[in-house]
C-alpha positions as CSV (number, residue, x, y, z in Angstrom):
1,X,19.1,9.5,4.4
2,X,17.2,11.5,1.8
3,X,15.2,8.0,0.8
4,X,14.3,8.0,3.8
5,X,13.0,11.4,4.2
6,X,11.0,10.6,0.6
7,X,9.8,7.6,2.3
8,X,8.4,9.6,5.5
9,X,6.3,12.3,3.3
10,X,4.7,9.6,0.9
11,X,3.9,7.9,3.9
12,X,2.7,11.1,5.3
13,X,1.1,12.3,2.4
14,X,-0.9,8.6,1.8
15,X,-1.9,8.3,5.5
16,X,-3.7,11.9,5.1
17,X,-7.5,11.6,5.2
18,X,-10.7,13.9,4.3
19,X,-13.8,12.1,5.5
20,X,-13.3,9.3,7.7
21,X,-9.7,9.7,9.4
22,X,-11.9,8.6,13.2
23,X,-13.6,5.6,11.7
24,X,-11.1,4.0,9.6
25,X,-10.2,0.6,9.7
26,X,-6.8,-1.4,9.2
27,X,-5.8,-4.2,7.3
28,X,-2.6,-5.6,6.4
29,X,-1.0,-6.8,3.0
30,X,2.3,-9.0,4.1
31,X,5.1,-8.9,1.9
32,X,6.6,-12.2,1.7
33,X,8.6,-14.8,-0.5
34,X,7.9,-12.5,-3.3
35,X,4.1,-12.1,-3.0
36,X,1.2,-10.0,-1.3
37,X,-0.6,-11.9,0.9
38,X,-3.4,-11.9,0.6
39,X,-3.3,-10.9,-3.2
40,X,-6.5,-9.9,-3.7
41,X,-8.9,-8.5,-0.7
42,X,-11.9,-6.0,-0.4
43,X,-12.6,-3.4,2.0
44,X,-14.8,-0.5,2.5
45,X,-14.1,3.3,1.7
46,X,-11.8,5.0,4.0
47,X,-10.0,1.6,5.4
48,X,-6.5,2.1,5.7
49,X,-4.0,-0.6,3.9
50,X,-0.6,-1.1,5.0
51,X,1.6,-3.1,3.3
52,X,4.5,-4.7,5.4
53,X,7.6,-5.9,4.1
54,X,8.9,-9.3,5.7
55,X,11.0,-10.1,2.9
56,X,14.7,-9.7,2.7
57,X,14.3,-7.6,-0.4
58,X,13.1,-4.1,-0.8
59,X,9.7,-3.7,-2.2
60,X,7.3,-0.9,-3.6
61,X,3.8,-0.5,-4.2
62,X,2.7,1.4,-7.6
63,X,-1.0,1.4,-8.6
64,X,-0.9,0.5,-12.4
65,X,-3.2,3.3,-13.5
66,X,-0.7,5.7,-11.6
67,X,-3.4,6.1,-8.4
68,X,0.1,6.1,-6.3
69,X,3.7,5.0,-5.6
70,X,5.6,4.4,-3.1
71,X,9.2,4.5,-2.4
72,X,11.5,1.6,-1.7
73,X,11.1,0.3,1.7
74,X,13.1,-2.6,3.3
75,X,12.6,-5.5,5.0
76,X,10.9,-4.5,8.5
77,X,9.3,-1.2,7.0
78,X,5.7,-0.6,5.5
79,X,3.6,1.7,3.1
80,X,0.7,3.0,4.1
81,X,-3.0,3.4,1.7
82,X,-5.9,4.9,3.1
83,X,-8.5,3.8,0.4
84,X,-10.7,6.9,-0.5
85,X,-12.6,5.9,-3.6
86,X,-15.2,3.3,-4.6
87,X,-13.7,0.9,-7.2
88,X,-10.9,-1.6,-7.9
89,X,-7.1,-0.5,-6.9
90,X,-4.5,-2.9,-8.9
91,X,-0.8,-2.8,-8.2
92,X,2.2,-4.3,-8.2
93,X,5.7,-4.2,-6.7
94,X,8.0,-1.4,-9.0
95,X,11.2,-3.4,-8.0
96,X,9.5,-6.4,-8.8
97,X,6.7,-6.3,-11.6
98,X,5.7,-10.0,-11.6
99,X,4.3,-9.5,-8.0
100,X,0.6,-8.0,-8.8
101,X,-2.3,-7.8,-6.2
102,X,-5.9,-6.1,-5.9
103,X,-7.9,-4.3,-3.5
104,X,-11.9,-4.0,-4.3
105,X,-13.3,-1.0,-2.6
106,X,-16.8,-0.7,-1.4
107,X,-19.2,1.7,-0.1
């Protein structure tokens, strides 16, 4: 129950937006067979990313200059990014570190 409660306000707290909460886009990373797909995309400032998980495993998404991190989240569940700098977001999966992906953010 409390991870679960921890997962609601990160998700909360990384779904909160300043500038362009009524514009923003979505696109979606799948979790799957123990990779992001896609692994490496680019989107615009202020896109939201959400990352689903459709493996059997529990995942989590850590930026690896400490940007963010989620918490666990099973199969069926997703973390949710809205992108609010210009520059390039890498990550990987905390449970699993060999899983990496990138997000290039534009103007």
């Amino acid at each position: 129950m409390m991870r679960r409660i921890l997962f609601a306000i990160t998700v909360l707290a990384a779904t909160i937006s300043t500038a362009h909460a009524a514009d923003e886009q979505a696109v979606e990373i799948v979790i799957q067979e123990h990779a992001f797909h896609p692994a490496a995309l680019t989107v615009h400032k202020g896109t939201k990313v959400v990352w689903i998980n459709r493996d059997e495993y529990p995942h989590s998404i850590e930026g690896l200059s400490s940007q963010f991190h989620s918490p666990d989240f099973e199969t069926g569940e997703s973390f949710t990014l809205i992108t609010d700098h210009v520059g390039k977001i890498s990550y990987q999966c905390g449970v699993h570190p060999l899983m990496k992906g990138s997000i290039e953010v534009t103007q």
